[in-house]
N, C-alpha and C positions, 0 to 999 in steps of 0.2 A: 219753910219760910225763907230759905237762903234763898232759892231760884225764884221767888217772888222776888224777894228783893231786885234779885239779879236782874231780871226782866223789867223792872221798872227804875232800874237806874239810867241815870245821865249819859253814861258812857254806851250804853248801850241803846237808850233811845238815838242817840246819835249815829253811831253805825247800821242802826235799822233804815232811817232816816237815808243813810248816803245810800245805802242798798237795794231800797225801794227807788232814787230816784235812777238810780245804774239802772234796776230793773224793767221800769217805764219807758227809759228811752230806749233800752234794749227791744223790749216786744214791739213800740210803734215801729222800730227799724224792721224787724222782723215781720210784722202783721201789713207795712208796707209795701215791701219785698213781694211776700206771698200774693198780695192785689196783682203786683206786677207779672208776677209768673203767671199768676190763672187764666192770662188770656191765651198764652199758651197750652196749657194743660188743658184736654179737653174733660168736661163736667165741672171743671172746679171754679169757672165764671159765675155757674150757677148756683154756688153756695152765699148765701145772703150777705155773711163779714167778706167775702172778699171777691163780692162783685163792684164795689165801688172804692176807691180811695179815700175817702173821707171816713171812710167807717175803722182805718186806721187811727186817728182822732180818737175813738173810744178806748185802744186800749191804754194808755198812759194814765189815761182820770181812773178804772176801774183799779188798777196796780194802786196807784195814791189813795183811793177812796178805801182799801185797806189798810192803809198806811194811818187813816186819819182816823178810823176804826181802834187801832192801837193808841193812836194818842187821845181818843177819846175817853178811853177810861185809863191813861196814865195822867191825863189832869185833873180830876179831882182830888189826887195826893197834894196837890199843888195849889191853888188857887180856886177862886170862885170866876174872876176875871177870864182866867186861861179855861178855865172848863167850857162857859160862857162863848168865845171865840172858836174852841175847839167844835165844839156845835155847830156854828155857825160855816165853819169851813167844811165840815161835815153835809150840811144839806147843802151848800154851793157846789160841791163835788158829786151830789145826788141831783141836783139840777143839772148842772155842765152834763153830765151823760144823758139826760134825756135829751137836751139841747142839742148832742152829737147824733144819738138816733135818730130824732127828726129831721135833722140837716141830711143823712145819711139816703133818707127817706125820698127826700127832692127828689127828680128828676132832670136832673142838671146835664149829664152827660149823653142824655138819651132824645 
């Protein structure tokens, strides 16, 4: 019961919270990066994430969309309101990446 607690305290949602967003910007830097080099490397243009730059885009929401996963069920300790929103920011984050895959999908650069 203590590490339940643990896990669903304040202080520790909060440190998830900054670590996840370290995280996110971490891998879009990185999963931008790797776009950049593929065109160098030969085969690696032709793997699907990192034939276009925009498909960069996706990993920041995917990192958050776990992030919102945990606060989904640390809100109903909480409110009916915050559960409610939590939802809400849950499927907008399930929208936003499909919204990046299809953008990804254009053929903008081609």
């Amino acid at each position: 019961m203590a590490m339940l607690d643990a896990c669903f305290s304040s202080k520790f949602r909060s440190k998830l919270g900054a670590a996840t967003l370290y995280l996110a910007i971490a891998l879009f830097v990185v999963h931008l990066g790797l776009t950049e080099v593929a065109a160098w490397m030969p085969g690696w243009s032709q793997m699907p994430m990192l034939s276009n730059p925009i498909n960069a885009i996706y990993t920041p929401f995917s990192v958050l969309l776990i992030y919102e996963g945990y606060f989904l069920a640390y809100s109903p300790l909480n409110s009916w309101t915050s559960t409610t929103s939590s939802s809400t920011a849950f499927y907008t984050f399930l929208i936003m990446s499909d919204v990046c895959i299809l953008l990804s999908s254009l053929s903008v650069y081609r």
